[in-house]
mmCIF file as Biopython writes it, N, C-alpha, C and O atoms, coordinates in Angstrom:
data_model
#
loop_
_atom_site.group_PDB
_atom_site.id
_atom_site.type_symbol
_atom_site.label_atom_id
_atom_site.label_alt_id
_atom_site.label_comp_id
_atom_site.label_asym_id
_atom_site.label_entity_id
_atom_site.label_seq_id
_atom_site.pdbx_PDB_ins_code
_atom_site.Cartn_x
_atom_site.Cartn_y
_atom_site.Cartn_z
_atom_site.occupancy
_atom_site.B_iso_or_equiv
_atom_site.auth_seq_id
_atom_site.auth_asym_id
_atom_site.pdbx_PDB_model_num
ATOM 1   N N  . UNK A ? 1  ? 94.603  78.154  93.903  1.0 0.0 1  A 1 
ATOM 2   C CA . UNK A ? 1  ? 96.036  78.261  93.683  1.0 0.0 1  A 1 
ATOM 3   C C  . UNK A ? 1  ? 96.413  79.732  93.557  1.0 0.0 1  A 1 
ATOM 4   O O  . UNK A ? 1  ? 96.371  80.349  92.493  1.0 0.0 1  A 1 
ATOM 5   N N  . UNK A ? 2  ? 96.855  80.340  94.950  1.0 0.0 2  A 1 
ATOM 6   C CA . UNK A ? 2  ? 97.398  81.796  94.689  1.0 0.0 2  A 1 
ATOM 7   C C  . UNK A ? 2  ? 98.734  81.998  94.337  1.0 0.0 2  A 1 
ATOM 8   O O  . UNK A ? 2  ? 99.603  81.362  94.932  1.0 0.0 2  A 1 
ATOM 9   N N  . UNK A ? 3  ? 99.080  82.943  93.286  1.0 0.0 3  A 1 
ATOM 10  C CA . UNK A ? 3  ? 100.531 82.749  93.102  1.0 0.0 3  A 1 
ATOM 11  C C  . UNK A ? 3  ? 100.850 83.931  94.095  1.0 0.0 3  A 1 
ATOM 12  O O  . UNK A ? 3  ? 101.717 83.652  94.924  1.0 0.0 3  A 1 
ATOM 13  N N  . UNK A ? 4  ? 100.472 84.824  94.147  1.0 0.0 4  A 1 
ATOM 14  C CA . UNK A ? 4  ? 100.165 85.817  94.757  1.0 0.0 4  A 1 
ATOM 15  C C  . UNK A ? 4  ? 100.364 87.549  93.750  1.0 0.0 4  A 1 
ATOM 16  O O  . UNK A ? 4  ? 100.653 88.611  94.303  1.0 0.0 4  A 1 
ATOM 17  N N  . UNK A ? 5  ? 100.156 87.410  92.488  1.0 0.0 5  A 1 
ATOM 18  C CA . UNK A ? 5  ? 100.149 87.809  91.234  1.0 0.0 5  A 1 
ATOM 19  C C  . UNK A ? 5  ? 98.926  88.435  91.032  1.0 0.0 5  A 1 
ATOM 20  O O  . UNK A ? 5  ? 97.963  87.683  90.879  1.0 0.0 5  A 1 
ATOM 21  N N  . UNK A ? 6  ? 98.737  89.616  90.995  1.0 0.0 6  A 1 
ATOM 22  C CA . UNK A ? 6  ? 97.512  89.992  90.694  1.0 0.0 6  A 1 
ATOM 23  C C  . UNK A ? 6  ? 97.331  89.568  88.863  1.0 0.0 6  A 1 
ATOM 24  O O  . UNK A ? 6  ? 98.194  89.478  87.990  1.0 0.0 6  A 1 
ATOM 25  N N  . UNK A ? 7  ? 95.701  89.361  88.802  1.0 0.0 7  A 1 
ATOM 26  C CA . UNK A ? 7  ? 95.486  88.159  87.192  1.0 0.0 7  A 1 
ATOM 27  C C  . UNK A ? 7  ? 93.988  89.566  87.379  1.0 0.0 7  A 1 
ATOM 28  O O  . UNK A ? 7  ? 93.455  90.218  88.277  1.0 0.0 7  A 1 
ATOM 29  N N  . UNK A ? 8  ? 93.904  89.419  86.142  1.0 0.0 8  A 1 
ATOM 30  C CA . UNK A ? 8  ? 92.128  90.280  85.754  1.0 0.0 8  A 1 
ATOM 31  C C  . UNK A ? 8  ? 92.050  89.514  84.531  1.0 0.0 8  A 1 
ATOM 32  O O  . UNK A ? 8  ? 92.722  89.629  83.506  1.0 0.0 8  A 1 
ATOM 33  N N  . UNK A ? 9  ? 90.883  88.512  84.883  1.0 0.0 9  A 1 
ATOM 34  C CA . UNK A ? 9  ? 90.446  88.369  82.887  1.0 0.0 9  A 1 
ATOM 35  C C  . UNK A ? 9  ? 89.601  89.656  82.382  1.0 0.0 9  A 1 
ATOM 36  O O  . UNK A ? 9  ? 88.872  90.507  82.891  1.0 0.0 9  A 1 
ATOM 37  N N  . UNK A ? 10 ? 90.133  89.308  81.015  1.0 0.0 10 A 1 
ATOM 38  C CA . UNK A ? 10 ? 89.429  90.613  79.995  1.0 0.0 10 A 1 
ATOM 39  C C  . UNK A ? 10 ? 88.886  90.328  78.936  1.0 0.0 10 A 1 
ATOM 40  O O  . UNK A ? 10 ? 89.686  90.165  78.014  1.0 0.0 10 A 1 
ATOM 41  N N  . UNK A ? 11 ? 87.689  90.180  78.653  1.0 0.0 11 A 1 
ATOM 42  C CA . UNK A ? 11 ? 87.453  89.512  77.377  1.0 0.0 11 A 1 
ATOM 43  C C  . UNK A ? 11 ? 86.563  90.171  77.041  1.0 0.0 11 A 1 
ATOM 44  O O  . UNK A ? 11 ? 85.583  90.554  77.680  1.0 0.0 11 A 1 
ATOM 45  N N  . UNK A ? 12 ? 87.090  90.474  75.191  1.0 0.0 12 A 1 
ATOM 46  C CA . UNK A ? 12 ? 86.221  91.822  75.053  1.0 0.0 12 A 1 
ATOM 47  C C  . UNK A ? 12 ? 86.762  92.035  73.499  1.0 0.0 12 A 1 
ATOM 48  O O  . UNK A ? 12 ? 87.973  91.979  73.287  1.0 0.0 12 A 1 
ATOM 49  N N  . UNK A ? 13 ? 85.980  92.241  72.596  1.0 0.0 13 A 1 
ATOM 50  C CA . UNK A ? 13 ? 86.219  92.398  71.150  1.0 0.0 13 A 1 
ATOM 51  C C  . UNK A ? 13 ? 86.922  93.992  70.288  1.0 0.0 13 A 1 
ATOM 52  O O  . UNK A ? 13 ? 86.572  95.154  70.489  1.0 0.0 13 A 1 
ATOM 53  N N  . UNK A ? 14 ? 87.335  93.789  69.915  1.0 0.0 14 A 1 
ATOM 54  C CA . UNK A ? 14 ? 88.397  95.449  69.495  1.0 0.0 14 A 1 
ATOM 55  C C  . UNK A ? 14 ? 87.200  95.419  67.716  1.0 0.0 14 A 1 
ATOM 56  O O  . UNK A ? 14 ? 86.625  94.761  66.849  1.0 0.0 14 A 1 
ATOM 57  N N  . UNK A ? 15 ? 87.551  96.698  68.264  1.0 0.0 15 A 1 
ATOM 58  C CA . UNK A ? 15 ? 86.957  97.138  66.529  1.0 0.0 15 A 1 
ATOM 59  C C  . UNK A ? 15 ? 86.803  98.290  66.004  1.0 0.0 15 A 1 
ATOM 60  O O  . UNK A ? 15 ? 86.568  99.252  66.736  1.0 0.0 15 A 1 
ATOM 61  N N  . UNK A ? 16 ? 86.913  98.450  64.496  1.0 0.0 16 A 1 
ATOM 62  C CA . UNK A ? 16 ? 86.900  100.025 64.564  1.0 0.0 16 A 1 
ATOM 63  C C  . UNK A ? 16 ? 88.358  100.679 64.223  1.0 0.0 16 A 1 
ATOM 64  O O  . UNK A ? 16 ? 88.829  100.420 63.115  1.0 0.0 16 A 1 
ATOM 65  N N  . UNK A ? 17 ? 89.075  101.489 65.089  1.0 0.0 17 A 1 
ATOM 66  C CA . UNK A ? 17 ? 90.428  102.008 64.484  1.0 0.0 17 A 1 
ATOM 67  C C  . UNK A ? 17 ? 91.158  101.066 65.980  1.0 0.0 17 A 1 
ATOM 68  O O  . UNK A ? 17 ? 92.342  100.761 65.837  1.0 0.0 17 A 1 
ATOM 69  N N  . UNK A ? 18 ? 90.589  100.706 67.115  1.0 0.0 18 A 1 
ATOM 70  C CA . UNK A ? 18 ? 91.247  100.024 67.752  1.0 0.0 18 A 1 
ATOM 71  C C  . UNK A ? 18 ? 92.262  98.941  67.137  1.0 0.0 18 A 1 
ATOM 72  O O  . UNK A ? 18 ? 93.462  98.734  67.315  1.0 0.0 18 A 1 
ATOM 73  N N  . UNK A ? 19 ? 91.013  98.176  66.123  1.0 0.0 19 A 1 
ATOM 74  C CA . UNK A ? 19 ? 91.189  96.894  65.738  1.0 0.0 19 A 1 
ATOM 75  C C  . UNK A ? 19 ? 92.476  97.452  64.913  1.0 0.0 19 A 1 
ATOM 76  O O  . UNK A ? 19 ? 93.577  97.039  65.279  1.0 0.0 19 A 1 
ATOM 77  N N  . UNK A ? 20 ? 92.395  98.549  63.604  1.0 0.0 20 A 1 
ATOM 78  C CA . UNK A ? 20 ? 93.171  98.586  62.645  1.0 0.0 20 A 1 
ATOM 79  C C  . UNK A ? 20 ? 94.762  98.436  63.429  1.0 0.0 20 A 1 
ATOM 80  O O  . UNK A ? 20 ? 95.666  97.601  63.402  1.0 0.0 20 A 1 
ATOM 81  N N  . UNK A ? 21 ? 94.561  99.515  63.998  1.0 0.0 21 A 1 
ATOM 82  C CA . UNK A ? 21 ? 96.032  99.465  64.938  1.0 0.0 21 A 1 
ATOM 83  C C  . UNK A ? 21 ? 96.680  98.166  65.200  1.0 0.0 21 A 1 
ATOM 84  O O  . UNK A ? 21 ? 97.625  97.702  64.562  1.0 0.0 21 A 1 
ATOM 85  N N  . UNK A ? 22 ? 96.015  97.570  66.306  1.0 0.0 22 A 1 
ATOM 86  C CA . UNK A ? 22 ? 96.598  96.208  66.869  1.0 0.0 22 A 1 
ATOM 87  C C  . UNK A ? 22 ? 97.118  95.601  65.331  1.0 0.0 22 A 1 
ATOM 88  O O  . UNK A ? 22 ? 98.284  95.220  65.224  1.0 0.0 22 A 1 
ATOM 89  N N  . UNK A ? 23 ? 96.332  95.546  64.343  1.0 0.0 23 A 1 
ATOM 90  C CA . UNK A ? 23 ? 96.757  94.675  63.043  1.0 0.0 23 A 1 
ATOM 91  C C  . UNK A ? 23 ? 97.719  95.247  62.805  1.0 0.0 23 A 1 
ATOM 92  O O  . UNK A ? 23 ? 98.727  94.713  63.269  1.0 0.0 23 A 1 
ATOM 93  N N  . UNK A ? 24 ? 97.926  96.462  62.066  1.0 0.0 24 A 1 
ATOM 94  C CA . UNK A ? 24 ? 99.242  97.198  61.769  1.0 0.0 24 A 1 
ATOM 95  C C  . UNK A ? 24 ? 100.277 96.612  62.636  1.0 0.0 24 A 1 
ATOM 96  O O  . UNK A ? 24 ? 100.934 95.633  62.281  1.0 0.0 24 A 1 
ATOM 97  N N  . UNK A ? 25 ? 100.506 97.494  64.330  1.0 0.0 25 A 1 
ATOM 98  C CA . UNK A ? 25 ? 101.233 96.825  64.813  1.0 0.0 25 A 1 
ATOM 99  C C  . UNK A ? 25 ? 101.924 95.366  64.584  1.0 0.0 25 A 1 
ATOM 100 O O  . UNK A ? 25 ? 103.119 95.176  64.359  1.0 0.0 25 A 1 
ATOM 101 N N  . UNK A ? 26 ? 100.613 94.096  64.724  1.0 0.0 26 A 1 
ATOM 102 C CA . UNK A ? 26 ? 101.450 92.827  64.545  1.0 0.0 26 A 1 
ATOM 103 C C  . UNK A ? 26 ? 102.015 92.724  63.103  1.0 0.0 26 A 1 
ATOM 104 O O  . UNK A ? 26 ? 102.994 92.026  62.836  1.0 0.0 26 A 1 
ATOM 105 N N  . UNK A ? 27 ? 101.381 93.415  62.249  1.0 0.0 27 A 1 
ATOM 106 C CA . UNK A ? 27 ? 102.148 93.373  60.910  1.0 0.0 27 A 1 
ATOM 107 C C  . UNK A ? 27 ? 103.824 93.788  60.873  1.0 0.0 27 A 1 
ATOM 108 O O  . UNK A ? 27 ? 104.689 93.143  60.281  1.0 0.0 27 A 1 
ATOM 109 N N  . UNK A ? 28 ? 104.005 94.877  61.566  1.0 0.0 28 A 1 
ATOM 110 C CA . UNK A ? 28 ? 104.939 95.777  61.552  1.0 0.0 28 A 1 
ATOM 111 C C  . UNK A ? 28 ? 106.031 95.081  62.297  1.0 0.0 28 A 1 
ATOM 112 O O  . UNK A ? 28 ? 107.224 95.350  62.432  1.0 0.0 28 A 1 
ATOM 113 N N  . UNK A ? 29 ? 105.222 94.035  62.776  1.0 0.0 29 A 1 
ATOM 114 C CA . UNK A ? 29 ? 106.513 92.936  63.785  1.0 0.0 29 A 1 
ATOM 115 C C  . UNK A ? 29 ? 106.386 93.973  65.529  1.0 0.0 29 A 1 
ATOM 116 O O  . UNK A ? 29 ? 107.224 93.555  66.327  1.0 0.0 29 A 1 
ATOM 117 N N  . UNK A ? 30 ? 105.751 94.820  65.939  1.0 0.0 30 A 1 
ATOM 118 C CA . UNK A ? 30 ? 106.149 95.462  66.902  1.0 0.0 30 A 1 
ATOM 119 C C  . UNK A ? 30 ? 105.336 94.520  67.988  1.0 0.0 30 A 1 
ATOM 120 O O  . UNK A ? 30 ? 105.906 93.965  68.928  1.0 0.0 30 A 1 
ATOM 121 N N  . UNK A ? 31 ? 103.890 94.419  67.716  1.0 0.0 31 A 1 
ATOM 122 C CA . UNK A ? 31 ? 103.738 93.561  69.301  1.0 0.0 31 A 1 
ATOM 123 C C  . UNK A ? 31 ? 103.361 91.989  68.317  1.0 0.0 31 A 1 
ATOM 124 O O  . UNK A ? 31 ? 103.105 92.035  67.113  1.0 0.0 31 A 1 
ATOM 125 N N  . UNK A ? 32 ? 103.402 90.631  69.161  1.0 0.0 32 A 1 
ATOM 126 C CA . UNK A ? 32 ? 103.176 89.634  68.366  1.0 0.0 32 A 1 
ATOM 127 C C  . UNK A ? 32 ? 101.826 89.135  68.576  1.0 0.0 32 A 1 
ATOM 128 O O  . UNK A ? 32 ? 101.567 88.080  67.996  1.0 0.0 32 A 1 
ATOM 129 N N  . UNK A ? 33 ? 100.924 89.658  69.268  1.0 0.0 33 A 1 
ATOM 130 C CA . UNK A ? 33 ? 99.453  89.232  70.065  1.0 0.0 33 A 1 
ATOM 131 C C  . UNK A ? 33 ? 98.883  90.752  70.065  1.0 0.0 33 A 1 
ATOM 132 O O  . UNK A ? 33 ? 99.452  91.843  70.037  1.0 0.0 33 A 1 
ATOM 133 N N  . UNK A ? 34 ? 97.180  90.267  70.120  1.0 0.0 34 A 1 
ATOM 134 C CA . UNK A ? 34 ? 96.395  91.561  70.999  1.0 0.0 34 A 1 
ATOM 135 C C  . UNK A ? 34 ? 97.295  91.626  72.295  1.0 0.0 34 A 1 
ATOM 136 O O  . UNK A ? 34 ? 98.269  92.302  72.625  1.0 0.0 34 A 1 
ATOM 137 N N  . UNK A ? 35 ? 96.659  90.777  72.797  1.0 0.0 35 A 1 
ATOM 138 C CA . UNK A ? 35 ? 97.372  90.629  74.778  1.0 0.0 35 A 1 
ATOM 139 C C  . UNK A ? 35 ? 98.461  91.795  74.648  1.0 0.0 35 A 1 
ATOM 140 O O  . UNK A ? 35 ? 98.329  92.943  75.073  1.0 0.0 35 A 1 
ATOM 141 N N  . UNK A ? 36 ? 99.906  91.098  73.763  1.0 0.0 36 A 1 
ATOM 142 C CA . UNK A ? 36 ? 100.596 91.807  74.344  1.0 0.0 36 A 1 
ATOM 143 C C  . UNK A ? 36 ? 100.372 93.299  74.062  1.0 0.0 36 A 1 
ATOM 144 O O  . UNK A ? 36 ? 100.704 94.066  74.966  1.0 0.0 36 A 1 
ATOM 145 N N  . UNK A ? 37 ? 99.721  93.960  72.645  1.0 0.0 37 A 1 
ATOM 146 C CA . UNK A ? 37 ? 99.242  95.148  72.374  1.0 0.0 37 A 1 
ATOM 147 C C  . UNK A ? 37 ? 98.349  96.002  73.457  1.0 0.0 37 A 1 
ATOM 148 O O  . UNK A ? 37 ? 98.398  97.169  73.848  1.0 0.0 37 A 1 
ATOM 149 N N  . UNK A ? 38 ? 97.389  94.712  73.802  1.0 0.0 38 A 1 
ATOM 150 C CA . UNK A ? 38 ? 96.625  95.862  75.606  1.0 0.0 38 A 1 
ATOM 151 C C  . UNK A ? 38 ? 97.651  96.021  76.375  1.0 0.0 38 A 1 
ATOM 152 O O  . UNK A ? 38 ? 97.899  97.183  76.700  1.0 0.0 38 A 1 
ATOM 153 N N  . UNK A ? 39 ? 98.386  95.116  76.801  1.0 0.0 39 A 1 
ATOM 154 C CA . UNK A ? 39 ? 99.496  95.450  78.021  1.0 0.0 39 A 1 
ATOM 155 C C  . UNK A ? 39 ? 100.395 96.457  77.862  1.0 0.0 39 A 1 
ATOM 156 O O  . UNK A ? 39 ? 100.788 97.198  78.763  1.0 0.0 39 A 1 
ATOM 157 N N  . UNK A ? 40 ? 100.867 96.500  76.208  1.0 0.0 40 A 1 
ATOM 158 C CA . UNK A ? 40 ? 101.665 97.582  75.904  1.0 0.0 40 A 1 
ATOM 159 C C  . UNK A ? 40 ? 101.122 98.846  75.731  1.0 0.0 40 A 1 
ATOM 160 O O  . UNK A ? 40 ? 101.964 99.741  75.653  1.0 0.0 40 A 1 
ATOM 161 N N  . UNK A ? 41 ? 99.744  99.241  75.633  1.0 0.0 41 A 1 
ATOM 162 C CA . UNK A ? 41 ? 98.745  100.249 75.932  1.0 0.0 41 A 1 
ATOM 163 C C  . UNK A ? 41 ? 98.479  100.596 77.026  1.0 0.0 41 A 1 
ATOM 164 O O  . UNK A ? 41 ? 98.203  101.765 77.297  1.0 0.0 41 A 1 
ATOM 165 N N  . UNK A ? 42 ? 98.501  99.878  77.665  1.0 0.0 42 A 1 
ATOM 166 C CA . UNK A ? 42 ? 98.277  99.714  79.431  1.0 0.0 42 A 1 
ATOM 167 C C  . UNK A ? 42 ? 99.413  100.590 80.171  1.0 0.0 42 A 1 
ATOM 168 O O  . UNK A ? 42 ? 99.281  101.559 80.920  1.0 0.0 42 A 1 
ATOM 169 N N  . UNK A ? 43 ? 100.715 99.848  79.658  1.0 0.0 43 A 1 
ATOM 170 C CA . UNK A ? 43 ? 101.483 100.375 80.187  1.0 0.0 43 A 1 
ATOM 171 C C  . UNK A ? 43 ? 101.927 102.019 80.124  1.0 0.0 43 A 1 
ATOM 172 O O  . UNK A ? 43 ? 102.311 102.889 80.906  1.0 0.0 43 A 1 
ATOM 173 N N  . UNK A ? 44 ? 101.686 101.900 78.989  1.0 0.0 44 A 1 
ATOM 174 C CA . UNK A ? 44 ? 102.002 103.609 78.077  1.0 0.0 44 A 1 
ATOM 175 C C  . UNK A ? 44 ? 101.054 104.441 79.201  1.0 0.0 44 A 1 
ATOM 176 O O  . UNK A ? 44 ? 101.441 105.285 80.009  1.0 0.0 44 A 1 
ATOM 177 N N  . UNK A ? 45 ? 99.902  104.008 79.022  1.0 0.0 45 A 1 
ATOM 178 C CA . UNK A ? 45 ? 98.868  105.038 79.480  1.0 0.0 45 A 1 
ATOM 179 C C  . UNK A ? 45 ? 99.272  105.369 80.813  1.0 0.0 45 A 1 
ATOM 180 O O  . UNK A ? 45 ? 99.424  106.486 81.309  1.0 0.0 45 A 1 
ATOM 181 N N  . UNK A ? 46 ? 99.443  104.088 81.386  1.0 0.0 46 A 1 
ATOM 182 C CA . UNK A ? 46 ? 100.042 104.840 83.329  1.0 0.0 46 A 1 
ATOM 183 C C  . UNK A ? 46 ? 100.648 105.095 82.937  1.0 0.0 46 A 1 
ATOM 184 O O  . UNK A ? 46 ? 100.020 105.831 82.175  1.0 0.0 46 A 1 
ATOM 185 N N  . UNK A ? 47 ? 102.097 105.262 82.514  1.0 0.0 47 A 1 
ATOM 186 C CA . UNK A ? 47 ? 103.359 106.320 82.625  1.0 0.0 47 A 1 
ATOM 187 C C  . UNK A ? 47 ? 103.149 107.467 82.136  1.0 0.0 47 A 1 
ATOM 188 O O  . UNK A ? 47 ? 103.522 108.397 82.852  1.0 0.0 47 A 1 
ATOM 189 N N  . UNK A ? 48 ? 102.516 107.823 80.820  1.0 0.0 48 A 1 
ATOM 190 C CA . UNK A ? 48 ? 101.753 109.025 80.354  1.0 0.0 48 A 1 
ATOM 191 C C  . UNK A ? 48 ? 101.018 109.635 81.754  1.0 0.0 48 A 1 
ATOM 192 O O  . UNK A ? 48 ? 101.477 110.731 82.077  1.0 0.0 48 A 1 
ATOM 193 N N  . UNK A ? 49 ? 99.933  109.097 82.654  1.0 0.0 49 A 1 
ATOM 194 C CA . UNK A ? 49 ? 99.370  109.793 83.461  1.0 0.0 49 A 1 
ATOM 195 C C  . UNK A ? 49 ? 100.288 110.456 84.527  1.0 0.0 49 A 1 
ATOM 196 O O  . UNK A ? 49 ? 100.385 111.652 84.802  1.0 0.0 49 A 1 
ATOM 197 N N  . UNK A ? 50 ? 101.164 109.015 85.245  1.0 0.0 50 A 1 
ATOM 198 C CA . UNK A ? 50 ? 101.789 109.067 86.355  1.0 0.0 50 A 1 
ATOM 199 C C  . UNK A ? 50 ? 103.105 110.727 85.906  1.0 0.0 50 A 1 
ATOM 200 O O  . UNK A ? 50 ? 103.568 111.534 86.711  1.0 0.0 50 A 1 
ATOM 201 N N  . UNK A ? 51 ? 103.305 110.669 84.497  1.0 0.0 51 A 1 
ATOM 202 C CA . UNK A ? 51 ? 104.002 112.195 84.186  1.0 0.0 51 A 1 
ATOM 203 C C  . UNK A ? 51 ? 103.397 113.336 83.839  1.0 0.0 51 A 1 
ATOM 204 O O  . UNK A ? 51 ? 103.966 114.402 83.604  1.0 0.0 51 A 1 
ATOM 205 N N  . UNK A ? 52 ? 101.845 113.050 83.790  1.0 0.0 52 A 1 
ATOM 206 C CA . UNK A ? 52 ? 100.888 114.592 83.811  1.0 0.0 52 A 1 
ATOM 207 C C  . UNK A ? 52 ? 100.750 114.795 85.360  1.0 0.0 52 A 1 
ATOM 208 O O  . UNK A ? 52 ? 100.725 115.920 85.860  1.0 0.0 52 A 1 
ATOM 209 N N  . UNK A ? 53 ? 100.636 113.273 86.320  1.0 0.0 53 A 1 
ATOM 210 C CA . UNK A ? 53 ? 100.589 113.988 87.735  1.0 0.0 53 A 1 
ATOM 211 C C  . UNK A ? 53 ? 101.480 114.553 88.142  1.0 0.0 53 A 1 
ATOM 212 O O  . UNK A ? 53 ? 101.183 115.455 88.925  1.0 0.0 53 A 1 
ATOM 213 N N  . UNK A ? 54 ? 102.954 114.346 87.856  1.0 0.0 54 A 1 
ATOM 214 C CA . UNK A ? 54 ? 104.022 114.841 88.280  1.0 0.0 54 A 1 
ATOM 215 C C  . UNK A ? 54 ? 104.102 115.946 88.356  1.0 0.0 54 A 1 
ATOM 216 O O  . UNK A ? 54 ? 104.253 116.658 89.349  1.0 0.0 54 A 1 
ATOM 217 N N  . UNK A ? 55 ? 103.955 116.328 86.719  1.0 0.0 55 A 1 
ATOM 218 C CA . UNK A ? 55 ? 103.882 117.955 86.312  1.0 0.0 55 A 1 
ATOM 219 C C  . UNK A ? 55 ? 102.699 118.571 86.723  1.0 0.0 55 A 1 
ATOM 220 O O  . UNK A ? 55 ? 102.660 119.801 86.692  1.0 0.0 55 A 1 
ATOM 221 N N  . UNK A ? 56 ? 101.499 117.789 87.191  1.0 0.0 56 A 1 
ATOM 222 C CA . UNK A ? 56 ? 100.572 118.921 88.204  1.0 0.0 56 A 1 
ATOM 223 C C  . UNK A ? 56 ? 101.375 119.105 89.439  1.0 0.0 56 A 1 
ATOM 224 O O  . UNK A ? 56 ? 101.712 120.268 89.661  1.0 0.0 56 A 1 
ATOM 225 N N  . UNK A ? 57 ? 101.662 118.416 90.084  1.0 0.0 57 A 1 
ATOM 226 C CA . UNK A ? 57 ? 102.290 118.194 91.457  1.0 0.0 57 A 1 
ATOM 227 C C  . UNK A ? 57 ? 103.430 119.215 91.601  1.0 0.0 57 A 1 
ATOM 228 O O  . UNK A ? 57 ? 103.501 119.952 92.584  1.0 0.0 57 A 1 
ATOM 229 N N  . UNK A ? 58 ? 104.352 119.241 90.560  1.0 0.0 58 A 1 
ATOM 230 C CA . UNK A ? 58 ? 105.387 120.389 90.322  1.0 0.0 58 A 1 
ATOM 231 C C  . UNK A ? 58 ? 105.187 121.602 90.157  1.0 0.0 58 A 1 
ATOM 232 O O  . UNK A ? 58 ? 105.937 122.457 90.628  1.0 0.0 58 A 1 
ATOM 233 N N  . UNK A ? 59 ? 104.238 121.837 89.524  1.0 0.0 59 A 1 
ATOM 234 C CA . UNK A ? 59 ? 103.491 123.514 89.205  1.0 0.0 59 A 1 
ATOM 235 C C  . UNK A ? 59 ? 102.561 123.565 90.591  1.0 0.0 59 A 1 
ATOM 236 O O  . UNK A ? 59 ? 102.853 124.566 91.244  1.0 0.0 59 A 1 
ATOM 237 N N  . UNK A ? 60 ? 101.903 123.054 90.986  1.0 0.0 60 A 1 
ATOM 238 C CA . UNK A ? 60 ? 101.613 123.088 92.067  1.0 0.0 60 A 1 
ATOM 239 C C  . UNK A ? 60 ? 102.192 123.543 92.984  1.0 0.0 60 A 1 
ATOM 240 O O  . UNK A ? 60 ? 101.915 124.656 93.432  1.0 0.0 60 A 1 
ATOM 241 N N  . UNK A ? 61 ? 103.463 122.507 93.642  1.0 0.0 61 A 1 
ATOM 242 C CA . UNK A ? 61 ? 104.311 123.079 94.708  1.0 0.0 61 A 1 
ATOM 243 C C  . UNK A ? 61 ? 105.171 124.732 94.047  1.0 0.0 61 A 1 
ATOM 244 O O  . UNK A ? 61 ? 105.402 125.667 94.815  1.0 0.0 61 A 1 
ATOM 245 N N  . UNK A ? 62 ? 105.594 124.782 92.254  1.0 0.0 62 A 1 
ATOM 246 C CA . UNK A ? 62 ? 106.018 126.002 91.958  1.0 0.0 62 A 1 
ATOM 247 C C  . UNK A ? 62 ? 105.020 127.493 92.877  1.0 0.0 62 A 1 
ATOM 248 O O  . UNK A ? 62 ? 105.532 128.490 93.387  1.0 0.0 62 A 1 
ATOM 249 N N  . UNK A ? 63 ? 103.727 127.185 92.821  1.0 0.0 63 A 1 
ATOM 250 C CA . UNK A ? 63 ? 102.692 128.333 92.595  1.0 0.0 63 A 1 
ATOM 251 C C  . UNK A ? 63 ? 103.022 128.327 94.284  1.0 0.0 63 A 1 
ATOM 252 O O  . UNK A ? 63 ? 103.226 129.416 94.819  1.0 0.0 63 A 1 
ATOM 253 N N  . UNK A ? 64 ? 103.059 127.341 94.931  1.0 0.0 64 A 1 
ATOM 254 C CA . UNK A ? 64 ? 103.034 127.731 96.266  1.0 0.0 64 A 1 
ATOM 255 C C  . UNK A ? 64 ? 104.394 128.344 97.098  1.0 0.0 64 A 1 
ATOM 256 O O  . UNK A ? 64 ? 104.434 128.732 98.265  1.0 0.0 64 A 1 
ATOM 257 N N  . UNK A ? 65 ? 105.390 128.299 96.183  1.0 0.0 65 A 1 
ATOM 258 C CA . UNK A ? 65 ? 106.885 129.011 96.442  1.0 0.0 65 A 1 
ATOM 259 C C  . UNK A ? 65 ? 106.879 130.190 95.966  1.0 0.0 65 A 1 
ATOM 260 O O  . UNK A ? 65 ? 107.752 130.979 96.326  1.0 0.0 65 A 1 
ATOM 261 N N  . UNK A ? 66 ? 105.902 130.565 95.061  1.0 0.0 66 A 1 
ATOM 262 C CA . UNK A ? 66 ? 106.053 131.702 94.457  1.0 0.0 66 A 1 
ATOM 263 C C  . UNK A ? 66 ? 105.021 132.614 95.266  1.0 0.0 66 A 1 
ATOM 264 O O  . UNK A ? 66 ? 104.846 133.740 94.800  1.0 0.0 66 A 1 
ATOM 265 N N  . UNK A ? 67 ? 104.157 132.190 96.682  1.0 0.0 67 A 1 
ATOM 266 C CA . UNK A ? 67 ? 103.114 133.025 97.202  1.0 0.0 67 A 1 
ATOM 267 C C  . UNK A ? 67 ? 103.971 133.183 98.158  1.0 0.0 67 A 1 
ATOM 268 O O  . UNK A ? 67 ? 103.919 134.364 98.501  1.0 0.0 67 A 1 
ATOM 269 N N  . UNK A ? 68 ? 104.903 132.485 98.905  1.0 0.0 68 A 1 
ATOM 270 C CA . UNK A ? 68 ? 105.960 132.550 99.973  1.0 0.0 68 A 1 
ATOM 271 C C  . UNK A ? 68 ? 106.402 133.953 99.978  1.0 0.0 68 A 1 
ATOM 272 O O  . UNK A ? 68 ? 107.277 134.322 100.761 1.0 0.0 68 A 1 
#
């Protein structure tokens, strides 16, 4: 049955300051599950990267306007 949805199982134990977090969080009312706490980690982390590539990509093309 394809939905056509990319799916990854993940199964895998948190522990440590991982674990503390996720607890805090659901305490704090912010995520209501692990799940949704990885996904909301997940997500952070690409947009965090996808805006360090940017800003390589930008200083980049800067350095090459500035050899012009």
């Amino acid at each position: 049955m394809d939905t056509g949805e990319e799916r990854l199982y993940v199964k895998c134990v948190l522990s440590g300051e991982p674990a503390l977090i996720v607890r805090e969080l659901k305490e704090r009312g912010i995520v209501k599950s692990v799940r949704e706490a990885v996904v909301q980690g997940l997500l952070l982390l690409y947009e965090k990267t996808a805006e360090r590539d940017l800003r390589m990509a930008q200083a980049r093309a800067s350095r090459r306007l500035e050899e012009l």
